[in-house]
N, C-alpha and C positions, 0 to 999 in steps of 0.2 A: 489533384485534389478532388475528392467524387465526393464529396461532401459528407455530411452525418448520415450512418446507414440506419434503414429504420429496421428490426429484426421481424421475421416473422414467426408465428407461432412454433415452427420447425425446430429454427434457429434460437428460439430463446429456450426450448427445454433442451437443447442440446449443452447451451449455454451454463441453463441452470445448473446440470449434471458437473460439472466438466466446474465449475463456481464451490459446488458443494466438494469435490473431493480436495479440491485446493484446501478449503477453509479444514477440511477433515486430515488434512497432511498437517497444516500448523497446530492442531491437536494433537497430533501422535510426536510430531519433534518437543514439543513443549519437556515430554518424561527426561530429555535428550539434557536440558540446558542445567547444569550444572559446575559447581567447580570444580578444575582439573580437567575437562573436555574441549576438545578444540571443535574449532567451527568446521573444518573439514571433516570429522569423523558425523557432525550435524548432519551435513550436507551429504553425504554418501547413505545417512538411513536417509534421508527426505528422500532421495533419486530411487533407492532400494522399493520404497512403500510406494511412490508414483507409479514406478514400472510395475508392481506388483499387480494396480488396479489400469494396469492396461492403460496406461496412460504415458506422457512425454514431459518433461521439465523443458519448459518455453524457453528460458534462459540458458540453457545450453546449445553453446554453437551461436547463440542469437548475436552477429556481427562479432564474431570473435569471443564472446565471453564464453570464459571456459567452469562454470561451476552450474548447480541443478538450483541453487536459491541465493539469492543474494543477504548476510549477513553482517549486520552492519552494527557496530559497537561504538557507544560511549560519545563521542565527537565524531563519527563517521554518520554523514547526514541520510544518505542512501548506495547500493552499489557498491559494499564490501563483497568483496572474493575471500569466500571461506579458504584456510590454510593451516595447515597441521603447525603454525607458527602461533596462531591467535590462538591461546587457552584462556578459557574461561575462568575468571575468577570474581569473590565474594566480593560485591558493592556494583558489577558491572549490570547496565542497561544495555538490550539490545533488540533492534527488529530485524523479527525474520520476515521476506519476503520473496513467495510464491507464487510461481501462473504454472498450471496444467497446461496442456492441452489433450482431449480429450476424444476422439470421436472427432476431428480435426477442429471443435469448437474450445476457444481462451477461458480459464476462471483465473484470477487474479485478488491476490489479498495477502494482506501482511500483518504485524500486531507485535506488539512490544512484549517484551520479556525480561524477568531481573534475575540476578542470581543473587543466592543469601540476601543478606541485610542490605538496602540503598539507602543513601541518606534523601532526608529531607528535600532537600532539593529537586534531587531527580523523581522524589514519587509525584511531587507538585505538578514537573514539566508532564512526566504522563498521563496525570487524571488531566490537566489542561490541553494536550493534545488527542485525548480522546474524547475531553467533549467536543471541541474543532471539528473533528469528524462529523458526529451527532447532530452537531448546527449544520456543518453543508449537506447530512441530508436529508433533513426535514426540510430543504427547500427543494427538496427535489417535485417535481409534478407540472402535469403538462401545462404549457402557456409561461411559466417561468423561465427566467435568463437567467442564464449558465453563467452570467457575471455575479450573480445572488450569492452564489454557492462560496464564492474569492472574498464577498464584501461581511457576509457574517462570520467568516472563518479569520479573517483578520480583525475585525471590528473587535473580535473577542479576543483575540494572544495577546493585541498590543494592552489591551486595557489590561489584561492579568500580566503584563510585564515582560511577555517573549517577542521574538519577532519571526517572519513568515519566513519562510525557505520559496523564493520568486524565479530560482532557476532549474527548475522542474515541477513538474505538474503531474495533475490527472489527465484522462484520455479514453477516447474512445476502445472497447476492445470487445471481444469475443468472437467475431468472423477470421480479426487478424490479431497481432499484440498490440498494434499500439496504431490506434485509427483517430479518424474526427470525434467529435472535437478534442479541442487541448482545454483541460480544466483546472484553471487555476486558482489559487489557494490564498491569491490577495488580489481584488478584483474592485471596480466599483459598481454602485448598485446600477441596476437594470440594463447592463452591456451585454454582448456575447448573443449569440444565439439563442431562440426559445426550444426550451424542451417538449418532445411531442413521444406519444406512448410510442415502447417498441425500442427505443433509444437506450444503449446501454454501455455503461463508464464507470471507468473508477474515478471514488473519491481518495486522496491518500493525503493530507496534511502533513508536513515537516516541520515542526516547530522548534525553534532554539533557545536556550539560555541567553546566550550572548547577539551579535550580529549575524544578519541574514545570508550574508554571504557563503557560498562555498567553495572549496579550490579542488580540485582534480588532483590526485598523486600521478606526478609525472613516470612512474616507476610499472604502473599496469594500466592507466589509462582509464581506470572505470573509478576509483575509489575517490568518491568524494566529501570531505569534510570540511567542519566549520574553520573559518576561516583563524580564529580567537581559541580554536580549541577545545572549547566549553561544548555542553549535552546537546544530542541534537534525539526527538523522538517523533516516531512519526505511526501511525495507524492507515490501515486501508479496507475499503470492501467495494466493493463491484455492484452496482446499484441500475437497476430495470425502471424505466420510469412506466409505470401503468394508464390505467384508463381516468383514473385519480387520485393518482400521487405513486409512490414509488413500492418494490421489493427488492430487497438489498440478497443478492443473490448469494451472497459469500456469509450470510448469516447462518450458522448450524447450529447456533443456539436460543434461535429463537428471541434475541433482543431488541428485534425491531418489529414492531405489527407490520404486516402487508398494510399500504392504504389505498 
């Protein structure tokens, strides 16, 4: 355990770079998500456009896992294995989820996706788990506990009527994929460690329709969904805590002011 790495100015624009083409790859797959497409023909353009920009899909190879992005559909909470088996069809939700590595520095970010028409329901879960997002991080900034981030992000599913996904989190990343600390997504106020500039993590919320629980497909090891079966959506970006307050480094469009 070497504790929280703090970045240095090297390391964070290595960072930054290496953040931006990630989020610049969930842009180009988006044209991809359609009905009638499988998530493996997805994942072979993501890996194609990564390597094109001189860069490595994190999650290949990473302990075994054998695909360039993890795509995760409908009741699959996170850690779908794209498969020329999964076709995309009208009414489905899905996140795709990316990390570069770039210049040997991590970006990491993921974001939901629909195809055709969703019902009601599932548009509800994903404007409520992107705002999730939004709340944990506006609390990002020095002198804050990383516990803040777990207590407004849940403070707010349960009251709109979801619950948190408690067995997986956020985490430290960009030196490595997945460092200090563990940032998690139902927390209570003022716990955890204080955030100090230089510090940099993803946020990623999983929220559900149904119960929080998830179970592993025993069949590859990595696939995990809701336990009830019902929607699972989740959002992520990669967030720098500054001199005061944060830069979300997986933003390419501009929806968050530096503060």
């Amino acid at each position: 355990m070497g504790g929280i790495i703090i970045k240095t100015p090297e390391q964070i624009e290595g960072i930054r770079k290496s953040c931006r083409l990630a989020a610049q790859t969930l842009d180009y797959a988006a044209q991809f998500v359609k009905t009638g497409v499988t998530t493996e023909f997805i994942d072979n353009k993501i890996e194609e456009f990564v390597r094109e920009h001189k860069a490595i899909p994190a999650t290949k190879g990473y302990n075994g896992y054998p695909k360039s992005s993890c795509i995760s559909l409908n009741e699959v909470v996170c850690h779908g294995i794209p498969s020329t088996k999964t076709v995309l069809k009208d009414g489905d939700i899905l996140n795709i989820d990316i990390t570069t590595i770039l210049d040997g520095f991590y970006g990491d970010t993921s974001r939901m996706f629909t195809v055709g028409e969703i019902n009601n329901g599932a548009k509800n879960l994903i404007d409520v788990t992107r705002h999730c997002l939004d709340l944990g991080i506006q609390q990002v900034k020095p002198g804050n506990y990383f516990g803040n981030i777990g207590f407004v992000i849940s403070r707010y599913a349960k009251a709109k009527g979801y619950s948190v996904v408690y067995e997986f989190c956020g985490h430290g990343v960009g030196v490595e994929f997945h460092e200090e600390p563990q940032v998690d997504h139902t927390s209570r106020r003022n716990k955890g460690p204080k955030m100090k500039p230089g510090m940099i993590f993803t946020i990623e919320p999983m929220i559900n329709q149904g119960r929080a629980s998830t179970s592993i497909d025993k069949s590859d090891g990595w696939t995990a969904r809701t336990v009830d079966n019902k929607l699972s959506a989740q959002f992520e970006h990669t967030i720098l805590v500054t001199q005061t307050g944060f830069e979300v480094l997986t933003d390419v469009h501009n929806e968050y002011p530096i503060t």
